[in-house]
KOLFI-755928 format. One record per residue (C-alpha): residue in one letter; x, y, z. Coordinates in pm, whole numbers, padded with zeros to 5 digits, always signed. Layout:
aXYZ...
This chain:
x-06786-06808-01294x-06486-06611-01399x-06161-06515-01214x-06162-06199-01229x-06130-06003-00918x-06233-05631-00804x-06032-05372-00769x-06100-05149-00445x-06091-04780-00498x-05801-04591-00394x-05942-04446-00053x-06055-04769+00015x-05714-04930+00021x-05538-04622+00208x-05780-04645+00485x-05698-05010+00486x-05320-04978+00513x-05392-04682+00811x-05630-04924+01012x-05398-05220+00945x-05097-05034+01063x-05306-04926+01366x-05416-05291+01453x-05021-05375+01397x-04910-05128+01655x-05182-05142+01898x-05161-05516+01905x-04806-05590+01880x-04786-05755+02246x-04978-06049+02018x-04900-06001+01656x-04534-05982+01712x-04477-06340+01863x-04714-06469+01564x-04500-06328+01319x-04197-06450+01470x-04315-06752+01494x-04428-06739+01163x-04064-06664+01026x-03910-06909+01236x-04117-07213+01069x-04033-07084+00731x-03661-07075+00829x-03710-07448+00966x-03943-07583+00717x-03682-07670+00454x-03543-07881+00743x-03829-08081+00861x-03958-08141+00491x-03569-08317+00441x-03583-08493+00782x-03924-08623+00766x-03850-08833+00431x-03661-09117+00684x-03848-09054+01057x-04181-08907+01017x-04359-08588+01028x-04400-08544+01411x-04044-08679+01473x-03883-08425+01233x-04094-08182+01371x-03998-08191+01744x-03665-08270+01681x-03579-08015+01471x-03746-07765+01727x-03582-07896+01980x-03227-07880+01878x-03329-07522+01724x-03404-07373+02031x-03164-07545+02246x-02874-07408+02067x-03034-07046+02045x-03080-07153+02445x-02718-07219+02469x-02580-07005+02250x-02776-06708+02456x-02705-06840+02805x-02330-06868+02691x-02328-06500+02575x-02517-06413+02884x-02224-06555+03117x-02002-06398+02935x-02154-06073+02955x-02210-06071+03310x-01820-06163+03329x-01751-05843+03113x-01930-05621+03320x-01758-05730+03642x-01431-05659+03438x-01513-05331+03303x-01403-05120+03629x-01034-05314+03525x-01013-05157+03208x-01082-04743+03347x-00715-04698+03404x-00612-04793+03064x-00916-04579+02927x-00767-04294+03098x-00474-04364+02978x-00552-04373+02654x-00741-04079+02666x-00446-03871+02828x-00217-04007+02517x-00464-03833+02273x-00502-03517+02473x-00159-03480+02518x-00123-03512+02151x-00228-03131+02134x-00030-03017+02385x+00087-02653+02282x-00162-02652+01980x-00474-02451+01988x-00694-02662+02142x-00453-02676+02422x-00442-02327+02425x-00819-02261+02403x-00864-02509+02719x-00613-02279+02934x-00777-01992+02822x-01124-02131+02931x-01010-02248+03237x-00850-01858+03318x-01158-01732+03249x-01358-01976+03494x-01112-01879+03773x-01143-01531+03735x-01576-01557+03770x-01537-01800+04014x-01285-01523+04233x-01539-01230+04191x-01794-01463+04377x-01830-01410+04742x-01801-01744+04974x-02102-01936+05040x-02222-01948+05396x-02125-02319+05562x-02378-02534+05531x-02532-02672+05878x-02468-03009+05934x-02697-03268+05849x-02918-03457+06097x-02881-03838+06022x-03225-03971+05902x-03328-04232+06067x-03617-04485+05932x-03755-04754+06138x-03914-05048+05907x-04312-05035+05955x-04445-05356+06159x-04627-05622+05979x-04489-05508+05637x-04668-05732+05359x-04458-05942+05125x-04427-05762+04804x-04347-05919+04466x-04014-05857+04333x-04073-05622+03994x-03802-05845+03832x-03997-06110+03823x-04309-05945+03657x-04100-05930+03307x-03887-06203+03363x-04249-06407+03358x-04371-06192+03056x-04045-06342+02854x-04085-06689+02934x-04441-06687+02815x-04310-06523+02532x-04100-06741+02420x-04313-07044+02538x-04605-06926+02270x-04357-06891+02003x-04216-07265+02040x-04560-07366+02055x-04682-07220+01775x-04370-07289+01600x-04439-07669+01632x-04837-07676+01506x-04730-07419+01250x-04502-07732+01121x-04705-08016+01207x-05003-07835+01023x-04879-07592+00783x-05121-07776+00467x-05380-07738+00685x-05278-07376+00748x-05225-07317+00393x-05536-07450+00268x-05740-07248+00517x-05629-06918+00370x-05679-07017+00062x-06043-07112+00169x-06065-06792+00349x-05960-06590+00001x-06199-06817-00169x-06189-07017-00475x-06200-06770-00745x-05897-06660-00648x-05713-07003-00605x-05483-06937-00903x-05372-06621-00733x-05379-06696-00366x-05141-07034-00485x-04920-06830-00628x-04868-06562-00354x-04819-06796-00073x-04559-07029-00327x-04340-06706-00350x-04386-06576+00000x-04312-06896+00087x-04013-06983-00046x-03792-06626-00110x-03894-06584+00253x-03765-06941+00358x-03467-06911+00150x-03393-06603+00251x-03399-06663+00612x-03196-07018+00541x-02912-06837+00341x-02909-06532+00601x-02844-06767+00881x-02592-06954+00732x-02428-06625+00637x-02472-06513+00961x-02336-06833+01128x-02001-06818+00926x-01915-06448+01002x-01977-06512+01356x-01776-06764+01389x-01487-06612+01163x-01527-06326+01401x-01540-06563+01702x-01213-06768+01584x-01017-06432+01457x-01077-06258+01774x-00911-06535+02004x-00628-06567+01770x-00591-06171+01819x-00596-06260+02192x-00914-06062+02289x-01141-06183+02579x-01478-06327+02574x-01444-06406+02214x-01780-06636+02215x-01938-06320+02271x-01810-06094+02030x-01886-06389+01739x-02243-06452+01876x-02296-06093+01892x-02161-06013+01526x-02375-06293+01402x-02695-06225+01542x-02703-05849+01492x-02658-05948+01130x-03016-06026+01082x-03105-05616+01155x-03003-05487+00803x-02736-05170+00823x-02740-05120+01134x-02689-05457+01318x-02313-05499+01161x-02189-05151+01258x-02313-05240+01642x-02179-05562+01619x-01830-05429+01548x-01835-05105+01747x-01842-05362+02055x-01550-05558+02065x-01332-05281+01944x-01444-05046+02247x-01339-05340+02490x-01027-05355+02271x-00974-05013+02340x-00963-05077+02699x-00697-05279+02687x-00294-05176+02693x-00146-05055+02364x-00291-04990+02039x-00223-05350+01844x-00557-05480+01925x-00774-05239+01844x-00628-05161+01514x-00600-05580+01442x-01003-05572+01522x-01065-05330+01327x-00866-05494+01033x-01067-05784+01079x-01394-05689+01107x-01364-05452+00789x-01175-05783+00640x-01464-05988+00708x-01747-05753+00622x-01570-05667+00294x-01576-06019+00225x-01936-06099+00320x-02081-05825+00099x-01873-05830-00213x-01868-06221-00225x-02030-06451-00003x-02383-06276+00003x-02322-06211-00384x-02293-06602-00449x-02551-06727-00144x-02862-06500-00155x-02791-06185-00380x-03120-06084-00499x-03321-06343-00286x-03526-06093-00133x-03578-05877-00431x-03638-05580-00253x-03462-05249-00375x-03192-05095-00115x-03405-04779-00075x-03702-04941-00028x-03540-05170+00245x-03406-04836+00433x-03786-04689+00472x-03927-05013+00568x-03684-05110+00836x-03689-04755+00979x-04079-04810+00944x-04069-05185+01150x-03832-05005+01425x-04101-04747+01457x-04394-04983+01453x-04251-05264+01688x-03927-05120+01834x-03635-05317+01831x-03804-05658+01709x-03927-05450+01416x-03538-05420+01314x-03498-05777+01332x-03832-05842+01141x-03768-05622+00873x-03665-05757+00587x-03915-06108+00588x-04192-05866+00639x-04103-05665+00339x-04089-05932+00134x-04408-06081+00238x-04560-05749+00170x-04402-05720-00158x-04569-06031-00276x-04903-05933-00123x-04847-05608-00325x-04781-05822-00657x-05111-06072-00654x-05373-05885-00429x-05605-05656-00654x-05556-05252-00526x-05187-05307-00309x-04962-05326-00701x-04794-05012-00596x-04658-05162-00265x-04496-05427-00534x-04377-05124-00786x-04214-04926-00478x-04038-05196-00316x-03981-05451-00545x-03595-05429-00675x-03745-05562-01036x-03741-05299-01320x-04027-05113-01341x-04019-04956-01673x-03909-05179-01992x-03613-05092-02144x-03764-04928-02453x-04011-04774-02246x-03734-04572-02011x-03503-04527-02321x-03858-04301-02455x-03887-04175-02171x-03540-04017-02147x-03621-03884-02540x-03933-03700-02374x-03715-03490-02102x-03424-03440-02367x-03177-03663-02181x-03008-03838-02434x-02690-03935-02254x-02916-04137-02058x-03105-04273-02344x-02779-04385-02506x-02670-04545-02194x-02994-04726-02202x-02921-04867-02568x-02560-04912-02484x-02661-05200-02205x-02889-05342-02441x-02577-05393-02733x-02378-05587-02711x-02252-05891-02902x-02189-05923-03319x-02590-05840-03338x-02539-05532-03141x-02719-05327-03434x-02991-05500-03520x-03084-05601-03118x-03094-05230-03039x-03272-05122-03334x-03565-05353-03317x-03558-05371-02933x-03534-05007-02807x-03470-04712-03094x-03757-04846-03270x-04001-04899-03050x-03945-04454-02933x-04095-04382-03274x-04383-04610-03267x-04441-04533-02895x-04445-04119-02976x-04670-04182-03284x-04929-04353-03037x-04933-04050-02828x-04942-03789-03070x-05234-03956-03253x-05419-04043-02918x-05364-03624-02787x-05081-03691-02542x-04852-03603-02749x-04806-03237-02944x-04648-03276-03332x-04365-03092-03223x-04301-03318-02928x-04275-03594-03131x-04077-03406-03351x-03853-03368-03093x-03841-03781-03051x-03779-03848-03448x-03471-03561-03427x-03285-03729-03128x-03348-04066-03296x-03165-03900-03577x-02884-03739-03369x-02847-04116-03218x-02814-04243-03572x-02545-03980-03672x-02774-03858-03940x-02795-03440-03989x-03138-03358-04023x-03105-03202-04330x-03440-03212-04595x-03380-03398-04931x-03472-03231-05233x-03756-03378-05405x-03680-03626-05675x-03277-03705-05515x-03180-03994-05292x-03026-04006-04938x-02726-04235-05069x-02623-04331-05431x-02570-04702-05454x-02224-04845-05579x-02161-04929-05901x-02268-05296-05935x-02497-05261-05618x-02836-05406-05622x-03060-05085-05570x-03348-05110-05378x-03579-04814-05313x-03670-04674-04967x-04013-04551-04983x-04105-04361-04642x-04502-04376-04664x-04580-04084-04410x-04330-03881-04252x-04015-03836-04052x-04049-04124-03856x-04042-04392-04162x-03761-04195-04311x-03509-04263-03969x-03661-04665-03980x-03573-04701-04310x-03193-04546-04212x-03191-04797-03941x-03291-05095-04221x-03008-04932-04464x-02756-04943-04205x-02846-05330-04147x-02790-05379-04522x-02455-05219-04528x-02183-05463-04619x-02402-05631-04846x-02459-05611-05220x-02808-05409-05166x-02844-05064-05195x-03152-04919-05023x-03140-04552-05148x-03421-04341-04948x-03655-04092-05065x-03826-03809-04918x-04127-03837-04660x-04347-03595-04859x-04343-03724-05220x-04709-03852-05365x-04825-04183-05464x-04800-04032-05827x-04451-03874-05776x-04297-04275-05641x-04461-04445-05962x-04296-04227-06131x-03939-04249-06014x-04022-04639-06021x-04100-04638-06371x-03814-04420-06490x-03500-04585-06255x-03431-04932-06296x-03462-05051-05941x-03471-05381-05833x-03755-05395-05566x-03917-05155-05355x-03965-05142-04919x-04193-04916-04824x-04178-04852-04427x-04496-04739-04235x-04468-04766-03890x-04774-04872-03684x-05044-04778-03525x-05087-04548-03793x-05331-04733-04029x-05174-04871-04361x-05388-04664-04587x-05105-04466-04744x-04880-04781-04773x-05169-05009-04892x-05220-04716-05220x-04856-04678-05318x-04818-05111-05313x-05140-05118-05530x-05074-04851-05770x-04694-04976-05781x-04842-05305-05890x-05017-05195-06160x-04745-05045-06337x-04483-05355-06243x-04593-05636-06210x-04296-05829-06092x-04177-05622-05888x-04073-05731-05562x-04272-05462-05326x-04149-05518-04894x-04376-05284-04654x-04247-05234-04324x-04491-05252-04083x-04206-05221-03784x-04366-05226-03438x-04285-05396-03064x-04576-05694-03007x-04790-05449-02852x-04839-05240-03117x-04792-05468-03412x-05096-05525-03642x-05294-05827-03601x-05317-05941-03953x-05177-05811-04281x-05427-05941-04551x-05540-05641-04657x-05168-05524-04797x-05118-05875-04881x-05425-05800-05108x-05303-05486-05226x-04993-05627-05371x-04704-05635-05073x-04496-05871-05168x-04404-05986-04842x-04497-05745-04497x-04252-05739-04216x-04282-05667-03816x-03939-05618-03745x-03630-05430-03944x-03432-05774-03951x-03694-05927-04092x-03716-05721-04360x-03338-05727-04431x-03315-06099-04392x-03593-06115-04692x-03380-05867-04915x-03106-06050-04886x-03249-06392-04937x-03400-06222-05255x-03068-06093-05375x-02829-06341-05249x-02416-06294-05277x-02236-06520-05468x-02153-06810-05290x-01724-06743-05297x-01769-06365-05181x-01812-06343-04815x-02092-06131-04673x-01985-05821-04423x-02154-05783-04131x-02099-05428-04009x-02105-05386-03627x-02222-05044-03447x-02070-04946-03144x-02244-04609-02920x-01985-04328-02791x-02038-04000-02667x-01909-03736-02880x-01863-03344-02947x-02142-03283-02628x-02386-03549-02770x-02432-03905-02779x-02354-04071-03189x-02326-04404-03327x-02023-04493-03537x-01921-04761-03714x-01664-05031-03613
């Protein structure tokens, strides 16, 4: 019985995600305590497995839900006290409002907005002269209602919902508890309900959901705790009342992503705007910006940065989606909902593109996008692709092998498989060449791209099809420079006849021969036999440079027609021609290092 598991068909999973949506807002009155409980035993889970170690599961277990929900208990009754205090006090703070709000009126006295209000007002008297006077009203008869006999008692509607939130809450702590008392239990039921076939995958999804969601919620809460209580602590030091409040506030609306920080310091600078003078305000808003500042650039950056791996766009859509689905619980649900759904999306069969549009993971491999920029003509981008991927002394031969490389091999695939037009991938093998510094100008038959030194070792490039071996083997010359080799590089269009030829009549000291894959090694395999039988010593190198996914799977049948040695990668190949012509042991081998800059309107390489 085999693993493998079937993919639905497309319609089939979009009418899944509209009736699961449907079910999630129809049903939220019960989904939405399940999934907070849910969260809330992931966020305590890391606690209870610690505790349990020295009193036992069920001890752990109620004790750390106890103490968990008594302090959100008191920490919310303490807020609510507050609160109520605040609003007594607001009608207090109307005069300085007023104030405040004459002081920045008055600021344009005599400007034009002053003068626009007088003219307004002017032009309201004059309508309001030209109207006649309203007839006095008759006076009104007092109303007078006498209470009906035998009125029934009627339930007070504050109660209704006051009753809805304790059951609320009374199901969540509930199922908070057996969620932690039986979460193997739990866990081993889904993965009976998946079924075993897909045990490998079902283990893996809930291990990942499992612990970047528990993580996540344990490093957001302790983030959360310490800006609230930096807030709390900096605004009774500024002097500002009901500073409890302000810090739980600030804290807890940091668990609604964006939007929760702006509300939780709009709040306390309102009140402090109420107050006399202009110190406080502008001292609360130096410390919340202070503190947010900090949280973002360091203290999420060291705690939890990239914990939830979801991308920032991505985390914009779905909270605006939550808030729609579930209201204001949705914002506060968000992000551990996301990232469930982006682990659902990476091991469930038909949901990989909720995974691909959410996930904050690269989609496209860095060769892959730097191709990708050659096929829309971008090659800024492109070189700002290589340019990440260089850097240290091997700078060169990373980015050759790694990214410019793979382009060529990647637009032969396409052009011999139809996606691809000739000139298209003409297109790819020219900004290769731009990106190499090399003009694109045709050699004349029987010449070489570069005359070797005088002394030099000469080794002969031999491009076995076209443009595309010719730029390889410019990449493998470049990696030889500063060393006693000379690979001097003929033509793409010379025959098998024509390279005997020049073989037998200039005295060169071995022969590489590049043919990039997945072209088949025909041509390649017919100059390294022919070349054998007219030298038989001769050390003959064929390139067969290609990333692991296009590489060839053996290479006995070049082996057999007289390759020397056969080579996946450019450094390979100049790692063997150097080990076959060796410096002398007192002179001190170069190594050149490339550097990428953008130049005259176009991106070039140079030489450091």
């Amino acid at each position: 019985m085999t693993d493998a598991v079937r993919v639905p068909q497309p319609w089939l999973t979009f009418t899944g995600c509209v009736l699961a949506t449907a079910i999630l807002y129809w049903a939220q009155a019960v989904i939405v305590p399940i999934a907070f409980a849910t969260l809330m035993a992931f966020l305590l889970t890391p606690v209870v497995t610690w505790l349990q170690r020295w009193v036992g599961r069920v001890a752990a277990v109620f004790a750390v839900v106890v103490l968990a929900f008594a302090a959100l208990g008191l920490a919310g009754w303490l807020a609510t006290q507050q609160l109520g205090s605040l609003l007594v006090d607001l009608p207090t703070y109307q005069q300085n409002l007023e104030q405040k709000i004459r002081d920045i009126r008055g600021a344009g006295t005599g400007g034009s907005l002053e003068k626009l209000q007088d003219s307004v007002e002017e032009l309201q008297g004059e309508i309001d002269g030209q109207r006649e006077p309203a007839a006095p009203a008759a006076p009104a008869r007092p109303l007078i209602v006498s209470p009906p006999a035998d009125r029934p008692w009627v339930f007070p509607a504050q109660v209704g919902p006051l009753l809805e939130l304790v059951a609320t809450a009374g199901l969540i702590v509930v199922l908070v508890i057996f969620m932690l008392l039986e979460r193997e239990a739990l866990r081993n039921r889904l993965i009976l309900l998946f079924g075993h076939r897909r045990l490998v995958m079902t283990t893996r999804a809930l291990d990942e959901a499992g612990s970047r969601v528990s993580r996540y919620l344990l490093m957001q809460s302790i983030v959360n705790v310490a800006f609230g209580t930096c807030a709390g602590i900096g605004l009774y030091l500024i002097g500002m009342p009901y500073p409890l409040l302000w810090g739980a506030l600030a804290g807890a609306l940091r668990y609604i992503p964006y939007v929760g920080p702006t509300v939780g310091a709009l709040a306390p600078l309102l009140v402090a705007l109420a107050l006399e003078g202009w110190v406080k305000p502008v001292l609360v808003l130096t410390l919340f910006l202070s503190l947010e500042l900090f949280t973002n650039l360091v203290l999420e950056t060291v705690v939890y940065a990239g914990v939830a791996g979801i991308s920032q766009v991505a985390l914009l859509v779905a909270v605006a989606f939550w808030a729609w689905l579930w209201g204001p619980l949705g914002f506060l649900l968000a992000t551990p909902l996301t990232v469930c759904l982006a682990v659902i999306g990476k091991y469930v069969p038909g949901l990989e593109f909720v995974s691909t549009l959410i996930s904050d993971e690269p989609v496209l491999a860095p060769d892959v996008s730097y191709y990708q920029r050659l096929l829309a003509g971008d090659q800024a981008e492109a070189i700002e692709i290589a340019e990440r991927h260089a850097n240290g002394e091997d700078a060169a031969e990373s980015t050759y092998d790694a990214i410019m490389l793979p382009a060529l091999n990647y637009a032969e695939r396409d052009r011999i498989e139809g996606r691809l037009t000739a000139d298209e991938e003409r297109g790819v093998i020219e900004a290769t060449r731009e990106l190499l510094a090399e003009a694109p100008v045709p050699l004349p038959e029987g010449e070489t791209a570069n005359a070797g030194a005088p002394g030099a070792i000469r080794v002969l490039g031999v491009p076995a099809d076209g443009e595309s071996d010719v730029v390889a083997l410019r990449m493998l010359a470049d990696l030889l420079s500063g060393t006693p080799i000379s690979l001097e590089l003929q033509a793409g269009n010379l025959l098998t006849s024509e390279i005997v030829e020049i073989v037998q009549r200039e005295a060169y000291r071995a022969v590489c021969i590049a043919d990039l894959p997945p072209s088949p090694p025909s041509k390649s395999r017919s100059i390294a036999k022919r070349l054998r039988g007219v030298a038989s010593e001769l050390p003959i190198v064929v390139g067969r440079w290609a990333p692991a996914a296009l590489a060839d799977e053996n290479y006995e049948a070049l082996r057999a027609a007289g390759a020397t040695h056969v080579a996946a990668s450019l450094v390979e190949s100049r790692d063997y021609l150097r080990g076959l012509f060796p410096p002398p042991a007192d002179e001190p081998v170069a190594k050149p290092r490339r550097f990428f800059r953008f130049g005259a309107g176009r991106a070039v390489v140079g030489k450091e």
